[in-house]
N, C-alpha and C positions, 0 to 999 in steps of 0.2 A: 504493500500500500504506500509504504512511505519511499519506494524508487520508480514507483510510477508515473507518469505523465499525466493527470487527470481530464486536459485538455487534447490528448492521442487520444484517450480513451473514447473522448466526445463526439471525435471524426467519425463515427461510423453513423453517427444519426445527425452530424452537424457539420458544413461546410466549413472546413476553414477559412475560406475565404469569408464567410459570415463572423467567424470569430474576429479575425484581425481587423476586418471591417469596424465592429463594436469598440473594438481599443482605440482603433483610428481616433473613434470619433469621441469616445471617453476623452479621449488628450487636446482635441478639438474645444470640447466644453471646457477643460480646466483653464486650459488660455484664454478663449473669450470672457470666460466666469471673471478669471483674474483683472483683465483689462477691465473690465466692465465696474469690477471695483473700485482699479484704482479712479478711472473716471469721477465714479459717482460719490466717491469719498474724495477725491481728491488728493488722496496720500503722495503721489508722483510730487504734484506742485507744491506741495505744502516743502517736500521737504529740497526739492530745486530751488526754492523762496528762501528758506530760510540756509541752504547753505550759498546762495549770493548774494543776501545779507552780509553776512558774516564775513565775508572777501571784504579787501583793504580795512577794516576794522581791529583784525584780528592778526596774531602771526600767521604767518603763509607756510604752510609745511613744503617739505619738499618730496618729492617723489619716493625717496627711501623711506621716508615717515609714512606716507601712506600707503606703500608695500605692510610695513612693519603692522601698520594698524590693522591691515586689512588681514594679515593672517592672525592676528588676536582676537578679530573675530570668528573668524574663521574656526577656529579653535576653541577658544573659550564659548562665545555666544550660540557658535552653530554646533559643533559637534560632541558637545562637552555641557551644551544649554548652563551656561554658568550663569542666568538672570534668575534662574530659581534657588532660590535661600534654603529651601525643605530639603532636606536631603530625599526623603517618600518621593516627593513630588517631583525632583530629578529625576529618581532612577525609573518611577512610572511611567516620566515623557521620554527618556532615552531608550528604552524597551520598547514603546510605542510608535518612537521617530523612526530606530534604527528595523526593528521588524517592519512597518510598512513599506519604508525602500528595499527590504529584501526581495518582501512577497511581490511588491509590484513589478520591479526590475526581472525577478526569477518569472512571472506571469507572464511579461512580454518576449521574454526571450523563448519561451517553452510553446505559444502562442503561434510566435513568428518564425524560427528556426527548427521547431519540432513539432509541426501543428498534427501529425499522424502517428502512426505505432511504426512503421516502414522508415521512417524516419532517426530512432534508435537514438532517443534521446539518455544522455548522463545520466545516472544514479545521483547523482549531486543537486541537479537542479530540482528534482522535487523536493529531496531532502531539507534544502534552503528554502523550497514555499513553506515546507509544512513549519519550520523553523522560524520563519517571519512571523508566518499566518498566527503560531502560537504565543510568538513574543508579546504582539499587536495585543492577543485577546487578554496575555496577563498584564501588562500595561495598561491597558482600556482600562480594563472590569477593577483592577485594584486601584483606578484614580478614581472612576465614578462610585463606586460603594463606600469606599473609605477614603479620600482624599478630596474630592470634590467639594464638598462643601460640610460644616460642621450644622447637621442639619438639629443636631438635639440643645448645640446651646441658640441657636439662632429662634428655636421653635418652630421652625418649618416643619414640611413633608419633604420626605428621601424621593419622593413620587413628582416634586417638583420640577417640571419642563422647560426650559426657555428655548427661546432663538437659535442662540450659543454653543447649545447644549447639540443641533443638527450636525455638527460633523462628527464628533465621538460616537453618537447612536449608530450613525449610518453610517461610519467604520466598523464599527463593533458589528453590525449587524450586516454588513457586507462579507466579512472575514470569517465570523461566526458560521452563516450559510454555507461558505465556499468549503470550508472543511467537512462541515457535516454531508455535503456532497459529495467530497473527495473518496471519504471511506465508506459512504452508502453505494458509490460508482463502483468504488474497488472492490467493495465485500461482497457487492451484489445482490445488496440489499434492495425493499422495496421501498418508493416515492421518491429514487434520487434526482428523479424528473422534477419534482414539483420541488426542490430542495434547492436546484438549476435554477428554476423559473423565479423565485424568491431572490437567491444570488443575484442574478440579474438587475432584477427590481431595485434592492438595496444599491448595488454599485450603482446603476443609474443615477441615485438618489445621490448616493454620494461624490458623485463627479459633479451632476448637475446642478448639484446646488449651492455652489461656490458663491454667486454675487449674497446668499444667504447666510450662508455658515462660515463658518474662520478658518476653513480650510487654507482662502488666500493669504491667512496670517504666515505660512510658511514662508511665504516671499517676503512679506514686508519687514518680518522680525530680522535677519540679516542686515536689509537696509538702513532698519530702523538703529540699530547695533552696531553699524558701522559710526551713522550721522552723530551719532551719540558720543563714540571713539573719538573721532577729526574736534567736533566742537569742544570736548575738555581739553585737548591737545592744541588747539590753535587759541582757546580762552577765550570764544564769545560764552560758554558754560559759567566761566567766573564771578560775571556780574550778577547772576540768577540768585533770588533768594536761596539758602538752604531749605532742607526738607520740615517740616511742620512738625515733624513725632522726633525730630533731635531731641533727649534728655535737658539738654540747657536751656532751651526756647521754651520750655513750662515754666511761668509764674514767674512774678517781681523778683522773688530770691531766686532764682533757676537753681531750682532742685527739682529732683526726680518726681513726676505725680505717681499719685500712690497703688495705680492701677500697674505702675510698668513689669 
C-alpha cells in the first residue's frame, strides 16, 4: 500500500490526461486566487509605498546586506517559521508546512511522470505522499484541537467557525480523504469511489478558495518578513513607537502590572 502509486492505480477507470488536466488547473486557481488578493487587499502597494518611502530617508543598504537579509529570512522566517514564540505552535506549523510540500510536490510528480502502472513508478515517491499526507494531518489536527484557540478560558465553543478557519479545514479534509482513498484503492476495499469523489470536492475547495482563506498568506509572510528585515536594518523601524505590553510602559512608576 505504502509503495504504490494510488494515482497508476486510478488509470484504469480515469484518464490521465483528466488527472493532470485537474492539477493544471488546481495551480491555475492558486495564482489567480493569489493575485486577486493581492489586488483586492492591496498588500503588493502597500508595501512598494512604504519601502519608497523609506528611500533617501533612511541608510541605503547595499547589495551584500540585502543578500545577507534575504537569507535570514529565508531561514529563520521561512523555513524554521521563527515569528512563532510557542514552541507547540512551531512544531505544529512546521509539520504542517513541511508535509504539505511533500504531499503536493510527490502528487505532481506521481501525477505527471507516473500517471499509469506501465509506467513503474519508485517505491519512494509514494512512501513521501503517505509521509506528507501524514505529517499534514498530525500538524493540522494537533493545532486545531489543542493549539488553536484556548476555547475554555475564552468561554467559547471548540465548535466555533470562522472565515480563517477555511484553509486548515479544507486541508485537513483534502489530505484526510486522499488517504482514506489510498488504502481503500489499495486494500480493495469498498466506496473508495465515493472516498475519490469527496477528495476531489475538498481539494477543489481548497485551491479555490484562496481570495477567501489564508492560504495566500504563504506568499505574503516571506515578503512581509523580509520588509520587516530591510526596515530595522536601514532604520525607518526606529522612529516607530515600541510595543504596548513592554513591562516598562505600564503605569507612572513603570512597574510590572500584576496580570504579567
Amino acid at each position: 500500500m505504502f509503495t504504490s502509486n494510488p494515482f497508476a492505480a486510478l488509470s484504469a477507470s480515469l484518464s490521465p490526461a483528466v488527472m493532470q488536466t485537474y492539477v493544471v488547473v488546481m495551480i491555475v486557481l492558486v495564482l489567480a486566487g493569489t493575485l486577486f488578493d493581492v489586488v483586492h487587499k492591496g498588500s503588493a502597494r502597500y508595501f512598494f509605498e512604504n519601502w519608497r518611502k523609506s528611500k533617501g530617508k533612511t541608510r541605503q543598504l547595499g547589495g551584500g546586506e540585502l543578500i545577507s537579509i534575504a537569507i535570514q529570512t529565508g531561514v529563520v522566517d521561512v523555513m524554521t517559521s521563527g515569528e512563532f514564540c510557542n514552541p507547540r505552535r512551531r512544531l505544529a506549523h512546521l509539520l504542517t508546512m513541511y508535509g504539505f510540500v511533500i504531499y503536493v510536490v510527490t502528487t505532481a510528480v506521481m501525477v505527471f511522470a507516473y500517471p499509469t502502472p506501465a509506467t513503474q513508478t519508485p517505491a519512494i515517491l509514494p512512501q513521501l505522499w503517505w509521509l506528507g499526507g501524514l505529517m499534514v494531518l498530525l500538524g493540522g489536527y494537533w493545532f486545531w484541537f489543542f493549539i488553536r484557540v484556548d476555547v475554555a478560558a475564552e468561554g467559547g465553543t471548540p465548535f466555533r467557525i470562522m472565515r480563517a478557519d477555511l484553509f486548515i479545514l479544507s486541508l485537513l479534509a483534502s489530505v484526510t480523504l486522499a488517504l482514506i482513498w489510498a488504502f481503500l484503492q489499495a486494500s480493495g476495499g469498498s466506496g473508495a469511489s465515493v472516498f475519490f469523489g469527496l477528495y476531489i470536492l475538498a481539494t477543489t475547495v481548497l485551491f479555490g478558495s484562496v481570495p477567501w482563506s489564508k492560504f495566500a498568506h504563504m506568499f505574503f509572510k516571506p515578503a512581509a518578513a523580509f520588509e520587516k528585515r530591510v526596515s530595522s536594518a536601514n532604520g525607518s523601524r526606529s522612529n516607530l513607537p515600541g510595543p504596548a505590553d513592554k513591562p516598562e510602559t505600564f503605569g507612572s512608576a513603570r512597574e510590572l502590572p500584576r496580570h504579567y
